[in-house]
C-alpha positions in Angstrom: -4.2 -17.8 -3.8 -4.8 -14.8 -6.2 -7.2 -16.4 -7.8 -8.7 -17.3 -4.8 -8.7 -13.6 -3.8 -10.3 -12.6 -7.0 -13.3 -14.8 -6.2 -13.4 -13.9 -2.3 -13.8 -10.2 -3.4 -16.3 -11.4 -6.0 -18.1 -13.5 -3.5 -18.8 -10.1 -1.3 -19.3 -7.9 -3.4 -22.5 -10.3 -4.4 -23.3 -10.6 -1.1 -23.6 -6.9 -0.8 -25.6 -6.5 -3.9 -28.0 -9.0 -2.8 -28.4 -7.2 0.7 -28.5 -3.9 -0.7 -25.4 -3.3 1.4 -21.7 -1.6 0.8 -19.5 -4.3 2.0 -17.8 -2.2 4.7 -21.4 -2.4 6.6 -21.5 -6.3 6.2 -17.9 -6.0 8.1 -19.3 -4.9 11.0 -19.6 -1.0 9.5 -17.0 1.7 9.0 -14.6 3.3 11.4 -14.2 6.0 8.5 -15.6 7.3 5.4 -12.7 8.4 3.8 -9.2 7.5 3.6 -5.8 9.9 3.0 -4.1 8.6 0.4 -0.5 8.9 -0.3 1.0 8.7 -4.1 2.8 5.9 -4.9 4.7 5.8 -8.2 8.3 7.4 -8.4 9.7 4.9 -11.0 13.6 4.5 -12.4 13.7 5.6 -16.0 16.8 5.9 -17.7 17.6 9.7 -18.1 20.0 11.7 -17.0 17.5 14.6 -15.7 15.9 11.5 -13.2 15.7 13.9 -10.2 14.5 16.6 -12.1 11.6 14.2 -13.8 11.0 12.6 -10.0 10.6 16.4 -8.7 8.3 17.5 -11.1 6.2 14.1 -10.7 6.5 15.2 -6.7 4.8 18.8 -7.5 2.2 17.1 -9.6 1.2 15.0 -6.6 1.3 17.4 -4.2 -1.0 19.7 -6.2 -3.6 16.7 -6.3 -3.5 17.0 -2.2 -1.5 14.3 -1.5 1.1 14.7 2.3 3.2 11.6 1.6 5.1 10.3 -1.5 6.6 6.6 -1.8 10.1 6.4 -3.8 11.0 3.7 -5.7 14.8 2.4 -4.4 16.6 -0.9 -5.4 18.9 0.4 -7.9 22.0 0.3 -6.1 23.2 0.9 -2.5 25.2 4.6 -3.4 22.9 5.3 -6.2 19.9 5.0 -3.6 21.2 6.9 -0.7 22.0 9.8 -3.6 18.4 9.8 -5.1 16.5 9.6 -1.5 18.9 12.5 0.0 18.4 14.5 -3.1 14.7 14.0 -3.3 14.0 15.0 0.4 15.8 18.0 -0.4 13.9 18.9 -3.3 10.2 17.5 -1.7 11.1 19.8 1.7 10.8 19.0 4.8 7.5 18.8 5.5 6.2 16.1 3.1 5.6 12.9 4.0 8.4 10.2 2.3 7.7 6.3 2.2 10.6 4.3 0.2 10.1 0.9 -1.3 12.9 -0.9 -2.9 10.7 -4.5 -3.6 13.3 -6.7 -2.2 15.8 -5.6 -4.1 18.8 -6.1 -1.3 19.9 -8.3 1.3 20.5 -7.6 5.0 23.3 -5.6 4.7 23.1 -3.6 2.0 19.4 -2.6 3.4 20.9 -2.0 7.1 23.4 0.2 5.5 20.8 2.3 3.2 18.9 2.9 6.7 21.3 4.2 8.3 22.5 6.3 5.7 19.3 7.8 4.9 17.8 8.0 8.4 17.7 11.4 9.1 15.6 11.7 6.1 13.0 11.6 8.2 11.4 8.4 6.2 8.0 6.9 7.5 8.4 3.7 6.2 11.0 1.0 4.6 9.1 -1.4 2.6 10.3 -4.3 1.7 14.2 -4.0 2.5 14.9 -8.2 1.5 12.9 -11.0 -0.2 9.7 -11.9 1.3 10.6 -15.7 2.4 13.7 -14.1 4.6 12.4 -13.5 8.3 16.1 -13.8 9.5 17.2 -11.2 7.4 13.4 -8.6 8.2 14.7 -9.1 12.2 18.0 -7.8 10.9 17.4 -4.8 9.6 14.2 -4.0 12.1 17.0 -4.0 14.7 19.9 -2.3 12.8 18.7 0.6 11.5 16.2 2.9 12.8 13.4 3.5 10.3 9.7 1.5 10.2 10.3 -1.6 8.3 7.1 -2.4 6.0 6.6 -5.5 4.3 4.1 -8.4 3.4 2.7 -7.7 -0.5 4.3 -10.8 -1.1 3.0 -13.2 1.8 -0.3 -15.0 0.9 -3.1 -16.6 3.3 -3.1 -15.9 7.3 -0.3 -18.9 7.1 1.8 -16.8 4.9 1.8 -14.1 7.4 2.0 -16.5 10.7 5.8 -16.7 11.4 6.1 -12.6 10.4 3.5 -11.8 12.9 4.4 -14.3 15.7 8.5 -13.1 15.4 7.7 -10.0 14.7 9.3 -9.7 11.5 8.3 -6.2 10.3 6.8 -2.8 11.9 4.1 -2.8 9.9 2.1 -5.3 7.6 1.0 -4.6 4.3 -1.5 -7.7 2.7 -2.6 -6.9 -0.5 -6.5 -8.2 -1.0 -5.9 -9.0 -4.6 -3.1 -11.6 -3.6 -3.3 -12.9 0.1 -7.0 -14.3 0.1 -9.1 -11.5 -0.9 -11.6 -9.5 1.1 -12.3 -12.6 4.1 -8.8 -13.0 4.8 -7.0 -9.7 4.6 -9.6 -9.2 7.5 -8.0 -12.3 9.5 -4.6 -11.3 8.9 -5.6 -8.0 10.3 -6.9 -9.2 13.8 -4.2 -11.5 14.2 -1.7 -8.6 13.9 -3.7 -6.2 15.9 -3.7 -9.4 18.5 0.1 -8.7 18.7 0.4 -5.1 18.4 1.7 -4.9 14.9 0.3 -2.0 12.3 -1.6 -2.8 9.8 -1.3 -0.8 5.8 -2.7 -2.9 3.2 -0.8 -2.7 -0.2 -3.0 -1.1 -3.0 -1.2 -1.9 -6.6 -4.2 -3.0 -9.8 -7.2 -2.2 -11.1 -10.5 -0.4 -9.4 -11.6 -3.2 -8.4 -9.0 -4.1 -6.0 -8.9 -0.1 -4.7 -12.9 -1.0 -4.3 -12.0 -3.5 -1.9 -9.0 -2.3 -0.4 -11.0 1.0 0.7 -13.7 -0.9 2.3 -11.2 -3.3 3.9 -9.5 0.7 5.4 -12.5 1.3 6.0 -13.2 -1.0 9.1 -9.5 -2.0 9.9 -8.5 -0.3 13.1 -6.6 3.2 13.6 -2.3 2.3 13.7 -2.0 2.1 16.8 -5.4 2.3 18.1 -4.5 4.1 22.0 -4.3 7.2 23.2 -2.5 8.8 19.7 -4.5 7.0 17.1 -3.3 6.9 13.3 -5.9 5.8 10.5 -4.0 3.4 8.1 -3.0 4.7 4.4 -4.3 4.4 1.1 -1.7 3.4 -1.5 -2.7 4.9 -4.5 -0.5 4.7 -7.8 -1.2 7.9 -10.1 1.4 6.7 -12.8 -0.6 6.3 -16.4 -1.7 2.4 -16.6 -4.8 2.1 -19.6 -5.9 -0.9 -18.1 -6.3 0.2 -14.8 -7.9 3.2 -15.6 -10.5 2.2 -18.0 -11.9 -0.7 -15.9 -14.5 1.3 -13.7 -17.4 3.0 -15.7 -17.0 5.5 -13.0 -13.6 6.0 -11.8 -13.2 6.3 -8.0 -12.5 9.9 -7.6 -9.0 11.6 -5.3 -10.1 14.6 -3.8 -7.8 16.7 -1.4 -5.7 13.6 -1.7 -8.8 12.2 0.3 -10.5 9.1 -1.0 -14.2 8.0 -0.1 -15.5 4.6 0.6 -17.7 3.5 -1.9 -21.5 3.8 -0.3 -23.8 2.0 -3.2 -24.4 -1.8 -2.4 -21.3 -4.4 -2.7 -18.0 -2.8 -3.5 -20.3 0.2 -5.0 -18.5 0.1 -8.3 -19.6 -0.6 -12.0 -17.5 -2.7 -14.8 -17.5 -1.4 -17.3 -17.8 -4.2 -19.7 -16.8 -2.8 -23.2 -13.4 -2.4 -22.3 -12.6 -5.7 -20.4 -14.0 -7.0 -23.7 -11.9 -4.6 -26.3 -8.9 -5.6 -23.4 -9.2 -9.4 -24.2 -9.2 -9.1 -27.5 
């Protein structure tokens, strides 16, 4: 299915070219022409000044312009609850804080890190259990009080079925460069709105898939879309990756932790071929 994906994004971003269009307009054109972005990155690393390193990473971010930071959990149920309470304290009050502990517990252990961090004020609990267990999603969605996130890990429309139809999560997050690219990250979007369930598409690779993923943010509709609308989220890791960084021959730029759509024809971004060359090599 990630392969799939790769050639689905491919596919438009041709189509686009061809038409002399940005893909957002072949969508159906865009709700919004730029997307807030919160910083993702926050890892473990074995030191015994982690908090301090974490804090100074948090100051950093917030200088960029980013509101909202997402922690890294799933090192150990005490060890958690001590790093999230200590980093709210150091971020202050009036940041925005995500946490995302990639599956790293089971029901219980996740029920009791919600309740032990919920007055934390956290906007989000990504991925609290492994992806296949719906059971143990309901769980925690009923036993502790903060947004339960998940879905990086679910792949195709069928993937995302049973999590959508029980209502497995609070809010869904396909990622274009696994579930079925551009095409289906756009399905799984309708059939969630159909039921009422948020939409935040994970952002974790190469400019490319943040080429996509901002034109796919670009048309999705504001979480939820009433009376007291909220435009879905960029994920955007600022943690060094070579790779990553040296793929676009112009990098996509952050500005006031504000990111624009691409505007120039497909996904409006160049390869720069030299390095996925010197890469393979």
């Amino acid at each position: 299915v990630e392969a799939i994906s790769a050639i689905d994004i491919a596919l438009w971003d041709i189509a686009g070219k061809a038409l002399g269009l940005p893909v957002h307009r072949l969508m159906g054109g865009p709700l919004r022409t730029e997307i807030e972005a919160y910083a993702t990155g926050f890892y473990r690393r074995e030191r015994d000044d982690h908090l301090a390193y974490l804090t100074a990473e948090a100051e950093q971010r917030l200088s960029e312009g980013f509101r909202s930071l997402k922690l890294k959990t799933g090192w150990g149920l005490a060890e958690d609850v001590a790093l999230t309470k200590a980093f709210r304290t150091a971020i202050g009050p009036d940041v925005g804080l995500l946490v995302d502990c990639n599956h790293a517990y089971d029901a219980p252990a996740a029920i009791a890190y919600g309740n032990a961090v919920a007055s934390c004020d956290i906007g989000w609990f990504e991925e609290p259990v492994p992806p296949e267990d719906i059971d143990g999603y309901l769980e925690v969605k009923a036993r502790q009080p903060i947004l339960v996130a998940g879905g990086e890990a679910s792949f195709a429309r069928w993937g995302f079925r049973e999590m959508i139809a029980r209502r497995a999560a609070d809010i869904l997050q396909p990622d274009v460069a696994a579930c079925g690219g551009i095409s289906e990250l756009k399905k799984i979007a309708d059939m969630a709105s159909a039921f009422g369930i948020r939409v935040n598409p994970h952002v974790w690779g190469t400019g490319v898939a943040l080429a996509a993923s901002l034109h796919l943010l670009a048309v999705i509709p504001d979480n939820p879309p009433g009376l007291f609308p909220r435009a879905p989220l960029l994920e955007l890791d600022r943690s060094p990756h070579p790779v990553r960084d040296a793929l676009l021959a112009e990098p996509i730029p952050l500005r006031g932790g504000r990111v624009a759509v691409p505007q120039g024809p497909g996904l409006g971004i160049t390869i720069d071929r030299a390095a996925l060359d010197r890469y393979r090599a």
